[in-house]
C-alpha positions as CSV (number, residue, x, y, z in Angstrom):
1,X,0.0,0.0,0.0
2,X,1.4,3.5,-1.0
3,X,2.0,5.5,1.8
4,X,0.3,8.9,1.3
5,X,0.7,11.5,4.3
6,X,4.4,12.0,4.8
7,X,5.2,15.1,2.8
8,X,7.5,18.0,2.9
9,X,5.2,19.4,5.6
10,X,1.6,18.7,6.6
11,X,-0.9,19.9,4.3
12,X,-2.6,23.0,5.4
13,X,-6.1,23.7,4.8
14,X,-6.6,27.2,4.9
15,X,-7.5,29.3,2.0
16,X,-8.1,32.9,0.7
17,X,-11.6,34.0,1.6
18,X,-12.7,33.9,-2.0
19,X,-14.6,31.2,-3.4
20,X,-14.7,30.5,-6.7
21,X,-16.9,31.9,-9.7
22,X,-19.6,28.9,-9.2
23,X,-19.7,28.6,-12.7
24,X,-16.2,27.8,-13.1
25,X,-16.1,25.3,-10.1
26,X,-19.2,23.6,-11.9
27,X,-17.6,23.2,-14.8
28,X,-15.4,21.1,-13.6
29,X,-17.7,18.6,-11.9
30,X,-20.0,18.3,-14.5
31,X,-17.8,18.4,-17.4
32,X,-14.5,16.6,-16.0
33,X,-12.6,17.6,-19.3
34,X,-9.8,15.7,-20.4
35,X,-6.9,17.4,-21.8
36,X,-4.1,15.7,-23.7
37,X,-1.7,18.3,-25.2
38,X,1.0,16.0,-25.8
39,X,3.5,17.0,-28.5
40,X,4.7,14.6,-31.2
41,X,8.4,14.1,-30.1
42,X,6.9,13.4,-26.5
43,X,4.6,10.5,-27.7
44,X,5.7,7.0,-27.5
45,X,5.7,4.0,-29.9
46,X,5.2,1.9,-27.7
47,X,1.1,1.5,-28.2
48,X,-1.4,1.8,-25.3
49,X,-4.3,-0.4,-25.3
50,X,-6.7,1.6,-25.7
51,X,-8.9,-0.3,-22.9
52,X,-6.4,1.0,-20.6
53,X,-6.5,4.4,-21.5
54,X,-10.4,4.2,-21.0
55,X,-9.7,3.0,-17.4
56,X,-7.4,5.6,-16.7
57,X,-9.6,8.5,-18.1
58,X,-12.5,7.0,-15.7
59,X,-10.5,7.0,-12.7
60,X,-9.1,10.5,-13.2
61,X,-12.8,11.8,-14.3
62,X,-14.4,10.2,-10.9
63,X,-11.9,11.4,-9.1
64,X,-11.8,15.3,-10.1
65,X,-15.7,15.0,-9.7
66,X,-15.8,12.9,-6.2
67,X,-13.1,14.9,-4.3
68,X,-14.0,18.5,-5.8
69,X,-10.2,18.5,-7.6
70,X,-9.6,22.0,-9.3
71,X,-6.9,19.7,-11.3
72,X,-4.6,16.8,-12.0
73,X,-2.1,16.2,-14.7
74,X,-1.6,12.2,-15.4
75,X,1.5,10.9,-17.2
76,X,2.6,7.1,-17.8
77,X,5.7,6.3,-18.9
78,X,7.7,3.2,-20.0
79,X,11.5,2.9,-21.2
80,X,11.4,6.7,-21.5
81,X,8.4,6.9,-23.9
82,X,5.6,8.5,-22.4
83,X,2.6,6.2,-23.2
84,X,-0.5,8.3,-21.2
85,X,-0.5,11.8,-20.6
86,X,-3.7,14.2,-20.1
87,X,-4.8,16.8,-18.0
88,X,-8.0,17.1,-16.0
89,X,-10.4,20.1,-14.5
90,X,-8.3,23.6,-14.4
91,X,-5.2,24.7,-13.8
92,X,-6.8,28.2,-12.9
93,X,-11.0,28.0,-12.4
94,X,-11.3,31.4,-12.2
95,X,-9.6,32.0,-15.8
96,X,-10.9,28.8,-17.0
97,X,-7.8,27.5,-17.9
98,X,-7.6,23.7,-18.8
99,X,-4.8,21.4,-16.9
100,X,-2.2,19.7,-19.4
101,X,0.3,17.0,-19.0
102,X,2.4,20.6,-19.6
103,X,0.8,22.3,-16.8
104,X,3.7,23.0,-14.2
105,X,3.0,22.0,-10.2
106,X,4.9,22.7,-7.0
107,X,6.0,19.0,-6.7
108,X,7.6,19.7,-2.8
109,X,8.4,16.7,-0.8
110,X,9.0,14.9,-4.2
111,X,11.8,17.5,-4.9
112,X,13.8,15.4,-1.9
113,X,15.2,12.3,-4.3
114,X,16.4,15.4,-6.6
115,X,18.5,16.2,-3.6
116,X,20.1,13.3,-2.8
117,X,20.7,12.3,-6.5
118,X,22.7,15.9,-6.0
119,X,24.7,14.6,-3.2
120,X,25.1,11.3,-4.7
121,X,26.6,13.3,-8.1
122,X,29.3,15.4,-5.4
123,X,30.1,11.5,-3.8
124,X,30.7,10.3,-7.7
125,X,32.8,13.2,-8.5
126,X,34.8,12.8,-5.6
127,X,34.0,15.7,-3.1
128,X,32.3,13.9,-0.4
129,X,31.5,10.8,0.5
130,X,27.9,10.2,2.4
131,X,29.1,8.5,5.1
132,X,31.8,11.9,5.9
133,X,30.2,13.5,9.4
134,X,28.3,16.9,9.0
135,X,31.2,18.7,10.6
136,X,33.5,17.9,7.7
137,X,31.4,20.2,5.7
138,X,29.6,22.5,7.7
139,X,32.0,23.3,11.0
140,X,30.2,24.4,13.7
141,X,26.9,23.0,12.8
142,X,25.1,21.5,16.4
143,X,25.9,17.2,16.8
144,X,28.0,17.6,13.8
145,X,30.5,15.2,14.5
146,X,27.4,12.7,15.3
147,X,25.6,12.9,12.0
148,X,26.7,11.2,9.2
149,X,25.3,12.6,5.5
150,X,23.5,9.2,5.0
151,X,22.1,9.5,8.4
152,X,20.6,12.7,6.9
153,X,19.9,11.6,3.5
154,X,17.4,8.9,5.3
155,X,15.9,10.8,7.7
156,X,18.1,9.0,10.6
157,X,19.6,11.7,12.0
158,X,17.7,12.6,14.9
159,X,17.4,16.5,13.6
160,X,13.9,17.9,14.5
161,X,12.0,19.6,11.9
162,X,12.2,23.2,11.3
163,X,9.2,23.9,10.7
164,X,8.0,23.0,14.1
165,X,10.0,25.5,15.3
166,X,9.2,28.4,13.0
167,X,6.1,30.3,11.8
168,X,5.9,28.7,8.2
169,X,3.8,31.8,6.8
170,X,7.0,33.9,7.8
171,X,9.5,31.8,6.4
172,X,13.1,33.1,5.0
173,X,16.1,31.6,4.1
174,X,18.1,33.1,7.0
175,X,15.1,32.1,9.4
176,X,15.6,28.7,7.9
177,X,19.0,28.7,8.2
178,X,19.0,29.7,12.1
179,X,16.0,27.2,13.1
180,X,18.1,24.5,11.1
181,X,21.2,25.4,13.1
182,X,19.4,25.4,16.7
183,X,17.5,22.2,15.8
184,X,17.6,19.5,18.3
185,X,18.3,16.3,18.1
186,X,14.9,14.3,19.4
187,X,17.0,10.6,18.9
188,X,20.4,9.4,19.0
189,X,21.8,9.7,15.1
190,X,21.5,6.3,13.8
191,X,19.2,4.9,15.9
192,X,15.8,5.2,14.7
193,X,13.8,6.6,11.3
194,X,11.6,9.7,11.8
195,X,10.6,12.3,8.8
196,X,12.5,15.6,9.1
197,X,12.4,18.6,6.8
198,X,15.3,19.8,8.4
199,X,17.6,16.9,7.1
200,X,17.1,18.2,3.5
201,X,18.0,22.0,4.5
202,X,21.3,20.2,5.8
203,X,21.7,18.3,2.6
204,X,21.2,21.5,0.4
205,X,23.8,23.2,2.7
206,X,26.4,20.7,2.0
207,X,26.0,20.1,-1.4
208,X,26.4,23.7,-1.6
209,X,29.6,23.7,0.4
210,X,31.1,20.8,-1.1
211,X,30.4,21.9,-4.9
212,X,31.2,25.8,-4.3
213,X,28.3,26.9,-5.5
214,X,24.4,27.8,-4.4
215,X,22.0,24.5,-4.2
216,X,19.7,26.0,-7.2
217,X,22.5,26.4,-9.1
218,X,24.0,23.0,-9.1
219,X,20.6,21.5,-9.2
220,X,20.4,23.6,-12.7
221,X,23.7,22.8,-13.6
222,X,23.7,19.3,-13.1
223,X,20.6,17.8,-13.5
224,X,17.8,20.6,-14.7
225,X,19.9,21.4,-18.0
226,X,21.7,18.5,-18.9
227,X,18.6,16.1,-18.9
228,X,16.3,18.8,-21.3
229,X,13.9,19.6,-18.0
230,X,12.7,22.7,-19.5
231,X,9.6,23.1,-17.3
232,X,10.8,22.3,-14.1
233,X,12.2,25.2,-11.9
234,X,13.3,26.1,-8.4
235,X,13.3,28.8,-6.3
236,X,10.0,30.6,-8.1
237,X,6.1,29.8,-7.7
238,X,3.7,28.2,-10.3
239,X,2.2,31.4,-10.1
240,X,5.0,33.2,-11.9
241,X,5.7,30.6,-14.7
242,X,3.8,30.5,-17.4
243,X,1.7,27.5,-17.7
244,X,2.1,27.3,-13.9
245,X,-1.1,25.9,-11.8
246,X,-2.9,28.5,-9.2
247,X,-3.1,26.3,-5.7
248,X,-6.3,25.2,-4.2
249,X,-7.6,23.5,-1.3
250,X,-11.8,22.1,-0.7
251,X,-13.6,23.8,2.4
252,X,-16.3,21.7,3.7
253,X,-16.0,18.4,1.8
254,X,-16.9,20.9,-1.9
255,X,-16.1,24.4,-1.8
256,X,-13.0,24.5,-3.7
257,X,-11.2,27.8,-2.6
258,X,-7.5,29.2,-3.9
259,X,-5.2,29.6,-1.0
260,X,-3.1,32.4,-0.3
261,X,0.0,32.0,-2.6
262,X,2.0,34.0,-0.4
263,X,0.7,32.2,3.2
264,X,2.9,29.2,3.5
265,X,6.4,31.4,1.5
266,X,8.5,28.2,1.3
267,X,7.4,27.4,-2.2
268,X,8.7,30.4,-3.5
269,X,12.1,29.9,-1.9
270,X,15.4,27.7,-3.2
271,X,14.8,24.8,-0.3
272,X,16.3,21.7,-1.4
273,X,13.5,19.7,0.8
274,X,10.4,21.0,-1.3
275,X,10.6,23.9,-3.8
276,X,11.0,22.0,-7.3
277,X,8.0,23.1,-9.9
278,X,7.9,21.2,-12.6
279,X,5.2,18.7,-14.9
280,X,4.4,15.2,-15.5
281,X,5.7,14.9,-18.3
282,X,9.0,16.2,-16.9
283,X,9.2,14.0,-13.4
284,X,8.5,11.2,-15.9
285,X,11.4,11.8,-18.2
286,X,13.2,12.4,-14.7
287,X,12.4,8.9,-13.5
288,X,13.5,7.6,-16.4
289,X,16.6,9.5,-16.2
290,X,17.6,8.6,-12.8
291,X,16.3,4.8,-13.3
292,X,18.3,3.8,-16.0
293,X,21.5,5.4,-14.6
294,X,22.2,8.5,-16.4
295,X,21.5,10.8,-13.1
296,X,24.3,8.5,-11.1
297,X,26.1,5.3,-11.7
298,X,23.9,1.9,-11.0
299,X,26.2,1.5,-8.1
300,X,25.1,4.6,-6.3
301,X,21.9,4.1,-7.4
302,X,21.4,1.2,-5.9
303,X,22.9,3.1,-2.4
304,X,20.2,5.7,-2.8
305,X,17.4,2.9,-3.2
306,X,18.8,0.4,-0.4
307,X,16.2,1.4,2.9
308,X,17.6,2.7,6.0
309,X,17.6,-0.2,9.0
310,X,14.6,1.1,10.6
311,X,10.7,0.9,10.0
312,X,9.6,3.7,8.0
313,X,6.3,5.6,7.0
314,X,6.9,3.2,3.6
315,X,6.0,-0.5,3.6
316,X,9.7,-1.7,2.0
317,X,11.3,1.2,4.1
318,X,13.1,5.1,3.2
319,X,16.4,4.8,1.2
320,X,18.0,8.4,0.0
321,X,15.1,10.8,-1.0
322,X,13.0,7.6,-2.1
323,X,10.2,5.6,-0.1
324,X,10.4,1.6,-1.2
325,X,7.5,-0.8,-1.6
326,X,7.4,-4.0,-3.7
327,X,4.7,-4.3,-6.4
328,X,4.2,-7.4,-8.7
329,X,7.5,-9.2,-7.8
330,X,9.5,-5.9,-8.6
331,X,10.8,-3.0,-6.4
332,X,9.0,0.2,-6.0
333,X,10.3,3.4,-5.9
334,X,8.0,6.2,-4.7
335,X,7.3,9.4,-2.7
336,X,4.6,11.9,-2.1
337,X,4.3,15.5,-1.6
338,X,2.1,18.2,-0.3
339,X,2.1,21.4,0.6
340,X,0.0,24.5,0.5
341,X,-2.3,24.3,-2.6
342,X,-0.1,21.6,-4.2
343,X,-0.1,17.4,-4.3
344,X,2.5,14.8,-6.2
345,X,2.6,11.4,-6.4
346,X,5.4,10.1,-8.0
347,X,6.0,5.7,-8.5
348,X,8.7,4.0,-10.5
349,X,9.0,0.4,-11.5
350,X,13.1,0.7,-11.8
351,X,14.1,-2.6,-13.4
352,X,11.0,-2.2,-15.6
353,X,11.6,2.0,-16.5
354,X,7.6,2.3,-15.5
355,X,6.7,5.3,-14.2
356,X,3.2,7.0,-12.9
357,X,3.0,10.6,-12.3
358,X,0.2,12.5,-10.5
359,X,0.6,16.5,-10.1
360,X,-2.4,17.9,-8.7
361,X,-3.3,22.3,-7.3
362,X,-5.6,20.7,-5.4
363,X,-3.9,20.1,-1.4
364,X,-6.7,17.7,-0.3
365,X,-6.8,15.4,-3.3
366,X,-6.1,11.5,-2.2
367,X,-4.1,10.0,-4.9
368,X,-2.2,7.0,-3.4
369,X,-5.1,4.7,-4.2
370,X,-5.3,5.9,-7.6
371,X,-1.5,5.7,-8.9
372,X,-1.7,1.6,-7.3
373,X,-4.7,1.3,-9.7
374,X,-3.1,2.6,-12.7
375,X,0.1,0.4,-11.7
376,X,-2.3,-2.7,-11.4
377,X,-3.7,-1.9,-14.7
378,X,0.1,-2.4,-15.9
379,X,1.3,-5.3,-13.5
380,X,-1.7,-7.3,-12.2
């Protein structure tokens, strides 16, 4: 079963005071429009039965109409073709915008296995190596000497979460950077799992000491431009790209309401544990990317999806950035994400290069249930 509520942070359900232009919101439960805007050099030749694409537009369609869902882009990949990709409901209701598989999303917690692949690149180039203490890199930094990167990498260290210990709808990088430095450790490093945002601050501020240059910029540098990811972004808001997704949340079971863009700042800000925007189609061609080895070698790859020695919020464990599960015999790679206004879902069949990709504006849309269904549609 795919584990759905660890994210970058818990989903808030607060919104503007604004509810939508009724007509718009209706549209989108009584018209449930699909929207596939895929361009030729993205489609695949590997054929999709065309049973299964049925299945997957039903699913998609009930579920914009039975959870109020302002929108959801859907993409389906295998061995780096896409073979599914539509958009349902809006991207903005008020405009009456339609969602496409181009439509760009906050993705947050699932911007964490960009991370580690980032500190997995330094380890491959020679400039750090994950089992190094935190001191090594960042001197003075509180249990330093205790915390190992992988510790950090798979939420082992201990480090308590930032933001319970700041006012989120303040948030700034040097208020980050202070309630990371005074966070305490709640366990001894090593000895247990538990889910902290703060590890991932940590592991942008050494990737940034050991390559020399700011997180966003190696993350462009390295990954962003040289795999073609030309919608996905960091250290902006969906709001300001174009194409980008207005956030949403549902009030009262149906009354789908925008949230305050600027309430919960993170998003807008270069964190390495949740700021990625990007699309389906682009996490797919990601997965792919990382899958097959061309992120990091199969050797570290197989590091990053090894699980920590501890139970974790995931049924086959946490490895680096990455929850594990097993589905149909094979090894499943996954990880969720939610913050304000914004849900992902990302799974990955690695030994198969099968990927399912669910970005939704929408921060009370269930989706867990939904990507297993697709998958089973695939692997019975």
């Amino acid at each position: 079963m795919t584990i759905a509520h660890t994210t970058r942070r818990s989903v808030r359900n607060r919104g503007f005071q604004l509810l939508i232009v009724a007509a718009a919101t209706a549209a989108v439960w009584a018209c449930n429009r699909t929207n596939s805007d895929v361009t030729p050099h993205q489609q695949s030749d590997i054929a999709l039965n065309p049973a299964i694409a049925s299945q997957i537009d039903a699913l998609m369609r009930n579920a914009v109409a039975q959870q109020h869902i302002a929108a959801v882009s859907v993409a389906v990949a295998r061995r780096g073709s896409i073979i599914y990709a539509k958009g349902f409901g809006y991207r903005d209701l008020s405009k009456h915008l339609p969602a496409t598989p181009q439509t760009i999303y906050n993705i947050a917690s699932n911007s964490k296995q960009f991370t580690a692949a980032c500190v997995l690149l330094l380890q491959q180039d020679g400039k750090l190596n994950i089992d190094d203490t935190l001191s090594r890199y960042l001197p003075g930094f509180p249990a330093g000497d205790k915390i190992t990167i992988r510790e950090v990498l798979n939420h082992t260290s201990g480090l308590t979460d930032y933001l319970d210990l700041i006012d989120n709808n303040t948030l700034t990088p040097a208020k980050v950077r202070a309630a990371v430095y005074r966070a305490k450790l709640k366990f001894r490093p090593g000895s247990k799992w538990e889910y902290s945002n703060t590890n991932y601050i940590v592991a942008g501020l050494v990737v940034e000491h050991a390559s020399g240059m700011p997180f966003d910029d190696f993350l462009r540098s390295r990954i962003i431009a040289p795999l073609g990811l030309h919608s996905t972004t960091v250290g902006t808001s969906p709001l300001d790209l174009s194409g980008g997704a207005v956030g949403y949340t549902v009030n009262k079971g149906r009354q789908v309401v925008p949230v305050n863009p600027r309430a919960d700042s993170a998003i807008v800000l270069d964190y390495p544990d949740g700021a990625i925007n990007s699309t389906a189609l682009d996490i797919a061609s990601w997965d792919d990317a990382l899958d097959s080895g061309r992120v990091i070698s199969k050797d570290l790859l197989k590091v990053m999806f090894t699980p920590a020695p501890y139970k974790a919020d995931w049924p086959g464990g946490y490895g680096l950035g990455v929850g594990l599960d097993t589905v149909a015999g094979h090894q499943e790679i996954l990880h969720t994400g939610g913050w304000t206004g914004f849900v992902s879902e990302n799974a990955t069949i690695p030994d198969e290069r099968f990927a399912v990709v669910m970005l939704s504006n929408t921060d009370t849309f269930e989706r867990a249930d939904l990507t297993r269904r697709i998958i089973a549609l695939f692997y019975p």
